[in-house]
C-alpha positions in Angstrom: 0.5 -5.2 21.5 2.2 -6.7 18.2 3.3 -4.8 15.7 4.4 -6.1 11.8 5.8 -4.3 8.6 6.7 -6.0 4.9 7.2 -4.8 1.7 8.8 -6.0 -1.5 9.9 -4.8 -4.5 10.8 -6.5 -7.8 13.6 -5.1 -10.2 13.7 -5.9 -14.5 16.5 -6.9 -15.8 15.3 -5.8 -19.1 13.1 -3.2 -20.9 10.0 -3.0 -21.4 9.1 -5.5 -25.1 6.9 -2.8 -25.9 4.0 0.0 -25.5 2.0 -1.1 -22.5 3.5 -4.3 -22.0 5.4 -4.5 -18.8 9.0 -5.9 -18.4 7.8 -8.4 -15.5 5.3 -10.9 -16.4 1.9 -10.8 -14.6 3.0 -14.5 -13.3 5.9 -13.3 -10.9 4.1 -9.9 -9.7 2.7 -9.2 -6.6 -0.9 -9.2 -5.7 -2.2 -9.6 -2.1 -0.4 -7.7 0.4 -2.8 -9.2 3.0 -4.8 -6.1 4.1 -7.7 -7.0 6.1 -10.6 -5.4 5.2 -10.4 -6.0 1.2 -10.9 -8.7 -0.5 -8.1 -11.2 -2.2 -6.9 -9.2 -4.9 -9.0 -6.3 -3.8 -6.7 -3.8 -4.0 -3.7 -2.7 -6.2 -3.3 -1.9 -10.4 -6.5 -3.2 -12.2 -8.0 -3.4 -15.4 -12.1 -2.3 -15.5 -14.3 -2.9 -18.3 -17.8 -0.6 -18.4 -19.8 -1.5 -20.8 -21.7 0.7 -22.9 -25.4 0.9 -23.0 -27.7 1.1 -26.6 -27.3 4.5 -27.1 -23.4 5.0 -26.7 -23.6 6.4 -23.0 -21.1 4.4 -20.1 -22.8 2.2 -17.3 -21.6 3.0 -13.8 -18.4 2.0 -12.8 -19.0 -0.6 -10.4 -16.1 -2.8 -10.0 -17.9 -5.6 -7.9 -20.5 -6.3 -10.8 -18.5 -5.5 -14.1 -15.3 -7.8 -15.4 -12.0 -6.6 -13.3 -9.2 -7.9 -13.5 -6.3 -7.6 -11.5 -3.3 -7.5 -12.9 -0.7 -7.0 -10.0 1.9 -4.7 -8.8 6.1 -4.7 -8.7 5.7 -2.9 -5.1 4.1 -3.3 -2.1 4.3 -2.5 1.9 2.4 -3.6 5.0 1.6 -2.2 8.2 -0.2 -3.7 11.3 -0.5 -2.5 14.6 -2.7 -4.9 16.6 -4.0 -5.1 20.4 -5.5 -8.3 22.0 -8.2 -7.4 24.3 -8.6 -8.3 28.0 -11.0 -11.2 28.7 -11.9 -13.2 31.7 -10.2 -16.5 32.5 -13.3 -18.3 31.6 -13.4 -17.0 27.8 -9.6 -18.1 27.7 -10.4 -20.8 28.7 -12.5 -21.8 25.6 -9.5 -20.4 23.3 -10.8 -17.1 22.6 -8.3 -14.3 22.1 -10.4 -11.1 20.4 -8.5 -8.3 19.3 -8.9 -5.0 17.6 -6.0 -3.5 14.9 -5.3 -0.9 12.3 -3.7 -2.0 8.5 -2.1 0.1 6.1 -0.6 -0.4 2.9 -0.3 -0.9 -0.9 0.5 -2.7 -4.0 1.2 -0.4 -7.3 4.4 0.0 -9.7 3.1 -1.7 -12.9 3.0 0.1 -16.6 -0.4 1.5 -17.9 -1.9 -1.0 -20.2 -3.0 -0.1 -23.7 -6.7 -0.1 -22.7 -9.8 -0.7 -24.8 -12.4 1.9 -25.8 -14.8 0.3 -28.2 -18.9 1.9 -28.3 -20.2 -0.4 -30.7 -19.4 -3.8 -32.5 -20.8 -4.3 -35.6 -21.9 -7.3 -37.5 -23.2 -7.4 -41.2 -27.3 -7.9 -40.8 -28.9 -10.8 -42.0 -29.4 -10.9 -45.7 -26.7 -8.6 -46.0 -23.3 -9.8 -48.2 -19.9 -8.3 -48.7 -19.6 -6.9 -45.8 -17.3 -7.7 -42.5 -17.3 -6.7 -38.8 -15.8 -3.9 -37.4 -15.6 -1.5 -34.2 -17.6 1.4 -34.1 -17.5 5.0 -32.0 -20.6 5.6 -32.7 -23.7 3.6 -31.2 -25.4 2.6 -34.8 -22.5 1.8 -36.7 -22.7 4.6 -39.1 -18.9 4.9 -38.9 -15.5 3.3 -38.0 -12.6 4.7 -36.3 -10.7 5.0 -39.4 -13.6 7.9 -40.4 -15.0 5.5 -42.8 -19.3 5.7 -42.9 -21.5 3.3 -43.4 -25.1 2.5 -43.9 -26.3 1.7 -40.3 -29.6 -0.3 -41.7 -27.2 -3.1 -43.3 -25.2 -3.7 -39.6 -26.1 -5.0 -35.9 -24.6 -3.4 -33.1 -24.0 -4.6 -30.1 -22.6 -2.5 -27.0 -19.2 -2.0 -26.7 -17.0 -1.7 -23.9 -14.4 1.0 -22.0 -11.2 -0.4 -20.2 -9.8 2.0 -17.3 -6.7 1.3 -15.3 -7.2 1.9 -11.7 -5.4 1.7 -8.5 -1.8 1.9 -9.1 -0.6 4.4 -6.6 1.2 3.8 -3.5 -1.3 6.1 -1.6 -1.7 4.1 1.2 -5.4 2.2 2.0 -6.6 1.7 5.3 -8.8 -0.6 7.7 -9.4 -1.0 11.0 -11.2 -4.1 12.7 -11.5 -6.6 15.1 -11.2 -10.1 15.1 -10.8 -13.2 17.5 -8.1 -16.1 17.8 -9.7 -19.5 18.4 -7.8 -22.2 19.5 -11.1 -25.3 18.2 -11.1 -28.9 18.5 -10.7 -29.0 14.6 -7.6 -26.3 14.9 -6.8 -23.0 14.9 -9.5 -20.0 13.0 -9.1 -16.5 12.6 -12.2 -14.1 12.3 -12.1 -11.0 11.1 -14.8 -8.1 10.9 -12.6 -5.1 9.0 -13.9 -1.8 7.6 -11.6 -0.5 5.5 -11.7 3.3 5.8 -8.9 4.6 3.4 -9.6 3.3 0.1 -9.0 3.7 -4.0 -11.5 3.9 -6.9 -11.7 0.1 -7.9 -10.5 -1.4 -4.7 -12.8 -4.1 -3.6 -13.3 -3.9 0.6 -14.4 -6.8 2.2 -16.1 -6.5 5.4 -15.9 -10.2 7.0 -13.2 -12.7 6.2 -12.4 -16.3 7.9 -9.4 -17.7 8.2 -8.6 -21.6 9.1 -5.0 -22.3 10.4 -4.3 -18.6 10.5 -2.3 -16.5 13.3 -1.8 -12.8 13.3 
């Protein structure tokens, strides 16, 4: 039985320059604590856009299908517990070493964004002059968000979109799996087949993942 643990956190030196901006640039965050099961990047603080249909009302959120972007975390911690199963000589032989393991952790700590809500962008209709874009809350462009109106005939509007800020907790997300060493003429790989089974809205699980040159 093997048994790992990590974690990292970074510090500022320095406020934050302003309302959702954080003090430590997204370049020197983290964003992968490793944990089988999701996806690179699949878990951790992210930024969701739904759009809006043609009559003002939100798609589903569906993070796998809609623009996501991660946006990394200042904290994280990992956990593995992991058990290599008994085989015969002959399957050792070949190079195989299957196991089976649990994974635990997270990756949060970053400031909320100043997020996006937009139902409607409007452009002046052909034929139309003096008149300029704006961003509507209303699906036909009859107003702005200042409270101005407007004649919705004379503008085109196309759907807008809602930003949401998901995942930043250290609540910690789970898989459990197995996978197999193999020792191949062309070097070592790593297979994996992981369920994760603790999870956050807008985490991204991965069930299979394949690893050249890897050891757990």
């Amino acid at each position: 039985m093997s048994l790992h643990a990590e974690g990292g956190y970074i510090k500022a030196l320095q406020d934050s320059p302003g309302e959702g901006k954080d003090p430590i640039r997204i370049t020197d965050r983290f964003f992968n604590s490793s944990i089988r099961g999701f996806d690179i990047r699949g878990i951790g603080p992210r930024v969701v856009r739904i759009p809006y249909d043609s009559e003002g009302n939100l798609e589903e959120l569906d993070v796998n299908n809609q623009v996501n972007d991660a946006i990394g975390g200042k904290a994280f911690y990992l956990a593995r517990a992991e058990v290599e199963v008994p085989v015969s000589s002959g399957i050792r032989s070949l190079g195989l070493r299957p196991s089976v393991y649990v994974d635990a952790g997270s990756l949060w700590g970053v400031t909320k964004p100043v997020l996006t809500d937009i139902v409607a962008f409007c452009s002046p209709a052909t034929g139309t002059t003096g008149l300029v874009p704006f961003n509507s809350p209303t699906p036909d462009c009859s107003k702005d968000y200042n409270g101005n109106t407007f004649d919705p005939t004379k503008f085109v509007a196309i759907p807008g979109v809602k930003e949401v800020f998901l995942g930043n907790s250290p609540k910690p997300r789970v898989s459990i799996g197995v996978g197999v060493n193999w020792i191949s003429p062309f070097g070592p790989l790593r297979l994996d087949l992981a369920k994760a089974v603790v999870f956050q809205k807008g985490d991204d699980p991965k069930l299979f993942t394949f690893n050249v040159g890897t050891a757990f």
